[in-house]
C-alpha positions in Angstrom: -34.1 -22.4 85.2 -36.4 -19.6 84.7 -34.3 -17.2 84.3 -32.3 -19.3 81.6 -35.6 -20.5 79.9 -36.8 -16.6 79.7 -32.9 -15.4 78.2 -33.5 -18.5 75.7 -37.4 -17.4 74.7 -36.2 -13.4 74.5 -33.2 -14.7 71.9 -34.8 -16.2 69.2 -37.8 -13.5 68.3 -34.8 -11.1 67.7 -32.5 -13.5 66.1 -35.0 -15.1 63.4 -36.4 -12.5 61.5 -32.6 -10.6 61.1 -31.2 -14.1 59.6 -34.1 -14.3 57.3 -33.3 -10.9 55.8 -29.9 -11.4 55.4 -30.6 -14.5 53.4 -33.2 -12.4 51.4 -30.6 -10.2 50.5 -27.7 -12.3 49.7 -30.0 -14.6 47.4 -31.1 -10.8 46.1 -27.7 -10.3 45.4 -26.8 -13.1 44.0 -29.9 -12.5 41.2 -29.2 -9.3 40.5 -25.2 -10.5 39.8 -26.7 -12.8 37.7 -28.7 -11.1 36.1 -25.8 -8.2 35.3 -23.7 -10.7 34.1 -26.7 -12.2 31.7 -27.4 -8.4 30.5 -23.8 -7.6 30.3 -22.8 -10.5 28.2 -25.9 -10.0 25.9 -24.8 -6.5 25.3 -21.4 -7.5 24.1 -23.2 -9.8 22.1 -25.2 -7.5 20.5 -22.2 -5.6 19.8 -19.9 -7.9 18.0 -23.2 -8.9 16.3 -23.7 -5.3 15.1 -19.7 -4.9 13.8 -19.7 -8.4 12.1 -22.9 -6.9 10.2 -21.0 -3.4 9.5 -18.2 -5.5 9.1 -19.8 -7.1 6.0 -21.5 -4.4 4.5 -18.5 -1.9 4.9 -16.8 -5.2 2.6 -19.7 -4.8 0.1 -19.3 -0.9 -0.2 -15.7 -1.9 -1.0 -16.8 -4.4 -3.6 -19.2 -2.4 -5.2 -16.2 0.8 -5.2 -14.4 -2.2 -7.3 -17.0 -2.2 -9.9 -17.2 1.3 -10.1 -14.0 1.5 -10.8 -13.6 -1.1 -13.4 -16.3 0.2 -15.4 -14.8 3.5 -15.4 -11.4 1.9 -16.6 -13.0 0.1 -19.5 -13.9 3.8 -20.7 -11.8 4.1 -23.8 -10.0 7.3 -24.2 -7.4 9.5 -21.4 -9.5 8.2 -18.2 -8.5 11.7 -16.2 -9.9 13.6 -19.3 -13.2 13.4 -17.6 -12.6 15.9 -14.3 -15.9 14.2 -12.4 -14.8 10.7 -13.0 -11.1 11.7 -12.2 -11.9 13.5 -8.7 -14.5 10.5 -7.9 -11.1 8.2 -9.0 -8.5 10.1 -6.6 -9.6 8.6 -3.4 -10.8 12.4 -1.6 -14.6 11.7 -2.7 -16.9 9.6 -1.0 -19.1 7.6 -2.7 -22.6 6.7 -1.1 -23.5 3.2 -1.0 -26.4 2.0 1.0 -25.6 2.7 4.4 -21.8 3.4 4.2 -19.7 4.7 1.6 -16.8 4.0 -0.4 -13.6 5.8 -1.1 -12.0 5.1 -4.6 -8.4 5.8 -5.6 -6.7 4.4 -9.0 -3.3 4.7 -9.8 -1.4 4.1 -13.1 1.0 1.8 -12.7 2.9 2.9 -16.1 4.5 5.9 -14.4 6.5 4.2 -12.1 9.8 1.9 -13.0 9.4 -1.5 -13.2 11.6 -3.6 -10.4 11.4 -6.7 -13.0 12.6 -4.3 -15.8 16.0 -4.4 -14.0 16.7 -7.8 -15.8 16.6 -9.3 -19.4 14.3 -12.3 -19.5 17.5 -14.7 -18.7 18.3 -12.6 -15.6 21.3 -10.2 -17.1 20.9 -7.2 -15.7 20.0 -3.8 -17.5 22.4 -0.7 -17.0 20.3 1.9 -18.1 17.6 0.1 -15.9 19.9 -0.1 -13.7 21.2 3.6 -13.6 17.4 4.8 -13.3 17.2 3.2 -9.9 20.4 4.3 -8.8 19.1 7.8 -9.3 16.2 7.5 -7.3 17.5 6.7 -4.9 19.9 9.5 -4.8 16.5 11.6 -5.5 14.9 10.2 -2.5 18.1 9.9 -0.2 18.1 14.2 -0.8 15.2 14.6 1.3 17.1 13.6 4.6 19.7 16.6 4.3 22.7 14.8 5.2 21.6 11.0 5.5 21.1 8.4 3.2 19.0 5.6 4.5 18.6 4.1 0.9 21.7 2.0 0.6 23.1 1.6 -3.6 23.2 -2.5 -1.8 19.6 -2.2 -2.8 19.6 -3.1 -6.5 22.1 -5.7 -6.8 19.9 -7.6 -4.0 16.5 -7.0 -6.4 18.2 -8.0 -9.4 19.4 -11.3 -7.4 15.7 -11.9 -5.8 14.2 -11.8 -9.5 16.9 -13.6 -11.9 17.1 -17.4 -12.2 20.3 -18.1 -10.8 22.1 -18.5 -7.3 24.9 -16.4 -8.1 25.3 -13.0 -5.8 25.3 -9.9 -7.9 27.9 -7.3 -7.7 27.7 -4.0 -9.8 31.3 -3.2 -10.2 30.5 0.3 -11.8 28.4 1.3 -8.3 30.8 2.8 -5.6 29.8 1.5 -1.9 27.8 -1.2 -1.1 27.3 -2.8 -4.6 26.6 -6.7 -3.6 23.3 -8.2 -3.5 22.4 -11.2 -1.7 21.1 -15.0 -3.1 19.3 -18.0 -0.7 23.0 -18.4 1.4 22.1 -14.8 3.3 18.5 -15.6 3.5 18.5 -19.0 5.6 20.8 -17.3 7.8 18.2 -14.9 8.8 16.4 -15.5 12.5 13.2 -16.4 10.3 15.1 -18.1 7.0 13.4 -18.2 4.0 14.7 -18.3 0.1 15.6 -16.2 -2.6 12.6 -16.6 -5.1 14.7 -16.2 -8.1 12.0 -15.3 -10.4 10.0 -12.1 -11.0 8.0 -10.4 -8.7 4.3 -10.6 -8.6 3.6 -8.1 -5.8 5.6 -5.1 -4.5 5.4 -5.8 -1.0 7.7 -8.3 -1.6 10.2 -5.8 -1.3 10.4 -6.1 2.7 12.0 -9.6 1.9 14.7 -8.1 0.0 18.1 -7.4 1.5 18.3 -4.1 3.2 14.6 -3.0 2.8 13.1 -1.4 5.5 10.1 0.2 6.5 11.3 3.6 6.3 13.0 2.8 2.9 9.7 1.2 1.5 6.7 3.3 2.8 9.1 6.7 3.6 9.9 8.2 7.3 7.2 9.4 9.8 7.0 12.3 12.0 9.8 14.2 10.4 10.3 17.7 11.1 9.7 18.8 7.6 7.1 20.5 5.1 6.1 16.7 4.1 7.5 13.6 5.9 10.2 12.0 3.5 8.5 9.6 1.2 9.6 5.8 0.2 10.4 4.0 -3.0 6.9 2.4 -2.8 5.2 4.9 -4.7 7.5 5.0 -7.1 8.2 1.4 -8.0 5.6 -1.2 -9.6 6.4 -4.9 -11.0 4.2 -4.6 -13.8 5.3 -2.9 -17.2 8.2 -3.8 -19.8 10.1 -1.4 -18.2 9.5 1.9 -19.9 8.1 4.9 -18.3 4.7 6.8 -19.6 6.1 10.2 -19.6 2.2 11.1 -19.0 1.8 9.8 -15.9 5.0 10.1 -14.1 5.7 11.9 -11.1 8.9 14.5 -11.0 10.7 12.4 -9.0 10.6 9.3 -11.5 11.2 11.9 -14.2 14.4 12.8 -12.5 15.6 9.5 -12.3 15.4 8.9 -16.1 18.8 11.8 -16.8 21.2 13.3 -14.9 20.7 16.3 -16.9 17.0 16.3 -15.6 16.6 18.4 -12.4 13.5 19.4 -10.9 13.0 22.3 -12.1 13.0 20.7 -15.6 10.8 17.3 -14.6 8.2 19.6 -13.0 8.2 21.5 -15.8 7.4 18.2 -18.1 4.7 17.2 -16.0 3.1 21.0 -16.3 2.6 20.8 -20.2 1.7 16.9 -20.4 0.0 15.4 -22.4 2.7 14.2 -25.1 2.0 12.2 -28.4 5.6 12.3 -29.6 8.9 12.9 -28.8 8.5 15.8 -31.1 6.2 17.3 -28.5 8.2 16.2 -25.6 11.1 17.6 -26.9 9.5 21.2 -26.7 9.3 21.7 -23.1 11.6 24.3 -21.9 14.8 23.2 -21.3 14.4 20.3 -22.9 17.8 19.5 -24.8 17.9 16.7 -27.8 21.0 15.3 -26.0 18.2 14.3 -22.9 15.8 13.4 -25.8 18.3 11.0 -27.3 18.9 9.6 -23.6 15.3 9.0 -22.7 14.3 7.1 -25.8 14.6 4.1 -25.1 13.1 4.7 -21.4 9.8 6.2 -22.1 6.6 5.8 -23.8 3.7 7.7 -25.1 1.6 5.4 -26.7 -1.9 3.2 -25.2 -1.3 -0.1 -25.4 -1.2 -2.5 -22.4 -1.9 -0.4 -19.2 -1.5 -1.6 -15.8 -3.4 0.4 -12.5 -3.8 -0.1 -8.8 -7.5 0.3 -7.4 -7.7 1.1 -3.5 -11.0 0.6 -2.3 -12.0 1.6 1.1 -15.6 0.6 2.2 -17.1 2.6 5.6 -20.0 1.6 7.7 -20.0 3.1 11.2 -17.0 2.4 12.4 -16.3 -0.6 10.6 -13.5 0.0 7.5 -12.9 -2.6 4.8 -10.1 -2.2 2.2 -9.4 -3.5 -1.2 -6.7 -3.4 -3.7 -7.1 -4.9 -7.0 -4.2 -4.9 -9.8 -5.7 -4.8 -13.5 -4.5 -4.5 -16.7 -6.5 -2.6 -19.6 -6.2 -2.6 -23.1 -5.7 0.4 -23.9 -7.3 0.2 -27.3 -10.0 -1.6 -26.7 -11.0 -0.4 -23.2 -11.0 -4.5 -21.8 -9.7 -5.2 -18.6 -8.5 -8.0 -16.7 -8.3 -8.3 -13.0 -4.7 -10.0 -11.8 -4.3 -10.1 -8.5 -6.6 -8.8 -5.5 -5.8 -8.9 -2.0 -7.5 -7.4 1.5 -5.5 -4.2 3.1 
């Protein structure tokens, strides 16, 4: 009995103090866990608190790029006259604003061809309008060497997205694909929707249309080449009656106005812009008055109604806000009227 009483009295004083530590340090342990966690979810906290705010602000820089450029569109005269307002307009000059800045680029929308020129207003459509597109795409289509991504298919199936009726489109005069496509080929689709059968309001609505792609819209990536191939985007607007300004279109949407103009000649007209008359146009060199008489009806040189695209990018920190805002300006008298604005 003693000897089990003295094994009993010599295990305890050992045993107590060790169980009371480990205790100590699990409930230590479990503090300092929760504790982590507390700090660590704070910190995140703090973090999405600090983007939200740079969020917002880098969405105010954008704003106040907006205003900037609308008060230099309402400016009356050439707006790319002035060369400090036209570099602070070409979207390479940051623009200080409180604690970001903003990146401003405006584009005229009168030097591209008009997708809802393709039509009369009763939906019949144009041939010369017609023929235009049909050479840009055989412009564009050159810079593949060999391929031709940009299917003829293409115009038929705008012409049948923008008139009123529910009849498919077929351009008899266009070798290869020349059908478009009306509200039958649509529901089919794995996502159906409808033809709209009326004019477009914004370009993107191109990726609805019958054999638009990416590629076709916005121009290949990563190609082996001086410049990656570039997309009918830049060179299409929906705005317009569907006449060109010969001062500010790019050689490519020169080309597409005559056979007869190559690039040689198009690079040329951009190189001793600006015009006033066809007079003037027509003494470029290698201008001929058979392309004069062609290009008539398909150009303009005159201010009246202008249309432009302002793209807005607002920085703080890391945080980037975009803006695009379509406008039209009176050319005369310098007003101008927002029409639709969207968030990139």
């Amino acid at each position: 009995m003693e000897g089990r009483g003295r094994m009993h009295s010599g295990y305890w004083p050992l045993g107590r103090p060790g169980v009371a530590l480990i205790v100590v340090l699990l409930v230590i342990a479990v503090i300092a866990g929760i504790v982590f966690e507390f700090c660590y979810d704070s910190r995140v906290k703090f973090h999405l608190a600090e983007n939200t705010r740079d969020s917002y602000q880098a969405l105010y820089c954008a704003e106040g790029g907006l205003a900037v450029a609308t008060a230099a569109l309402e400016q009356r005269g050439n707006l790319w006259t002035d060369e400090k307002l036209a570099g602070m307009l070409s979207g390479a000059v940051q623009v200080p604003v409180g604690k970001g800045y903003c990146t401003i680029s405006v584009a005229g929308e009168r030097g591209k061809i008009s997708v809802n020129g393709l039509v009369t207003r009763d939906g019949k459509p144009i041939r010369q309008q017609v023929d235009r597109m049909l050479r840009l795409i055989d412009v564009l289509n050159s810079q593949y060497e060999g391929r031709n991504p940009i299917s003829y298919g293409i115009v038929p199936a705008i012409i049948d997205w923008i008139d009123p009726d529910d009849e498919v489109t077929v351009l008899s005069y266009v070798q290869g694909e020349n059908s478009g496509a009306e509200s039958d080929y649509y529901r089919n689709l794995e996502k159906p929707y409808r033809c709209k059968n009326r004019p477009m309001e914004v370009l993107s609505e191109l990726m609805l249309v019958k054999g638009m792609t990416g590629e076709v819209f916005r121009g290949a990536t990563g190609a082996e080449q001086a410049g990656p191939p570039m997309g009918m985007e830049q060179f299409l607007t929906v705005y317009g009656d569907g006449r060109v300004n010969i001062n500010e279109a790019s050689a490519i949407v020169l080309q597409s106005l005559s056979e007869q103009i190559g690039r040689t000649l198009a690079e040329s007209v951009v190189q001793h812009r600006p015009y006033r008359n066809m007079e003037e146009l027509g003494k470029v060199p290698g201008m001929t008055p058979e392309i004069l008489q062609v290009v008539r009806g398909l150009v303009t040189m005159q201010s009246g109604e202008e249309y432009y695209t302002v793209t807005v990018r607002g920085v703080v920190g890391n945080c980037v806000r975009a803006l695009r805002l379509a406008v039209r300006r009176d050319g005369v008298q310098g007003r101008v009227t927002p029409l639709i604005r969207w968030e990139m």
